[in-house]
N, C-alpha and C positions, 0 to 999 in steps of 0.2 A: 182406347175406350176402357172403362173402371172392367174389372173381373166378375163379378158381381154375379155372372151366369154361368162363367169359363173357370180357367186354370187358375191358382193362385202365384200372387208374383214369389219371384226368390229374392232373399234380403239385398240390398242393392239395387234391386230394380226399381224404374219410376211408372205410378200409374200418369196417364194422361186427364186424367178428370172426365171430365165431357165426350172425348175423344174428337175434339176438333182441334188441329193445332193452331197454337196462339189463342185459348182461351179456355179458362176454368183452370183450377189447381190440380198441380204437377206435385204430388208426390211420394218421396222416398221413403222406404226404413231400410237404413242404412246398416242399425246393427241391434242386438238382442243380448242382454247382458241378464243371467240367471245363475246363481245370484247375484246381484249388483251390487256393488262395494258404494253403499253408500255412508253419509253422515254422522248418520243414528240408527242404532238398534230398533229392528222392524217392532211393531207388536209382539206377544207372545202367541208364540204356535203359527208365525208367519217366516215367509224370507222373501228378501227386496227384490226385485226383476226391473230391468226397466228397456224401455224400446228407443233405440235414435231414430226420431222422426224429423222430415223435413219438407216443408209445404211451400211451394212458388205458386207464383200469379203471375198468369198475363192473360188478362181479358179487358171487358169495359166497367166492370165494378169493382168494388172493393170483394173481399170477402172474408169469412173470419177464420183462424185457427182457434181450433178448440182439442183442449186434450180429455174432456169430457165424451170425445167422439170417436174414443178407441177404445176396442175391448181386447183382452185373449181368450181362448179358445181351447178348451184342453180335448182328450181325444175322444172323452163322452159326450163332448158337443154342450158343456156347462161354459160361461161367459162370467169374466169380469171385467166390469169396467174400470179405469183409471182410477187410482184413487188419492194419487198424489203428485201434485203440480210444484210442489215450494224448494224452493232456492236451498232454504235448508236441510232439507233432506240430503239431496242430490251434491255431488261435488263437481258436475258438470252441469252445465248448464243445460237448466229448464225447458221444456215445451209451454209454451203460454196457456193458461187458464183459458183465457180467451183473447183475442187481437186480431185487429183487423190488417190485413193481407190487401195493401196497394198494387195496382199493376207494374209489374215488372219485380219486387220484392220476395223475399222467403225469409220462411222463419224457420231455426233447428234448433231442438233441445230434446231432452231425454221425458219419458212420460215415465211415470213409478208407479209398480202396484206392490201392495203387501200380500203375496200370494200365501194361502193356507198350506201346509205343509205337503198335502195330498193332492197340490194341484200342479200339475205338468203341462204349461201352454204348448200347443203346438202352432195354432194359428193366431196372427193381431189380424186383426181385422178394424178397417174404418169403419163405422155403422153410419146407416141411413137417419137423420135427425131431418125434423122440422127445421127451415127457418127461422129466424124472430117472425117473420110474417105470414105463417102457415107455409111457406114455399118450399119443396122439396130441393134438398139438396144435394149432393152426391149418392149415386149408389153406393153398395157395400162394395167394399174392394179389402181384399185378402195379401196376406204375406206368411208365406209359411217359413216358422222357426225354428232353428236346431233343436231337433229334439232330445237332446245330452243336457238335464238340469250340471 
């Protein structure tokens, strides 16, 4: 079942989605790269960070990865979300923008933020979004991250 009320997982572990097995997305952060050696010079007064995520399905619908559905979490309890998805940036591969997630499939790739200088994630967190169709979708589920920028 997602953490969402409980403990946060540790990097490498997998949420179970739903908490039913065999059904609803399965997944990992794998790793926590700060700062992350990426492509291109972040913005000014920023440095790159980026999280390896990885999402499986096995249920009866499709469903989507989105890297707009992750935030970090520093230790004042301030939030950013994703702010970069593209190929170029990254020299690893990408977390998808958005894609949809067939049964039995996963998808992995790194999400990017250009963190303010002042900011030290501690926690990613998956955040609770709407569906396309008003539907709720996963709880919040937590991973807590080295905290050595």
């Amino acid at each position: 079942m997602g953490t969402g009320e409980g403990a946060a997982h540790e990097l490498g572990q997998t949420d179970s989605g739903f908490g039913i097995s065999g059904v609803g997305p399965l997944t990992t952060v794998h790793d926590f790269a700060d700062p992350f050696p990426a492509r291109t010079t972040p913005p000014t007064g920023t440095r790159w960070a980026g999280l390896d995520i990885e999402t499986c399905y096995g249920g009866w619908v499709a469903i989507a990865a989105e890297a707009e559905a992750w935030e970090l979490v520093d230790a004042d309890g301030d939030h950013l979300t994703v702010n970069y998805t593209r190929s170029d940036v990254s020299p690893r591969e990408a977390y998808p923008h958005f894609k949809s997630v067939a049964d039995g499939d996963c998808v992995r790739g790194w999400a990017l933020w250009a963190l303010p200088a002042q900011f030290t994630p501690v926690t990613a967190l998956r955040v609770d979004h709407e569906g396309r169709n008003g539907q709720r979708r996963d709880p919040e589920v937590a991973w807590t991250l080295d905290e050595t920028p």
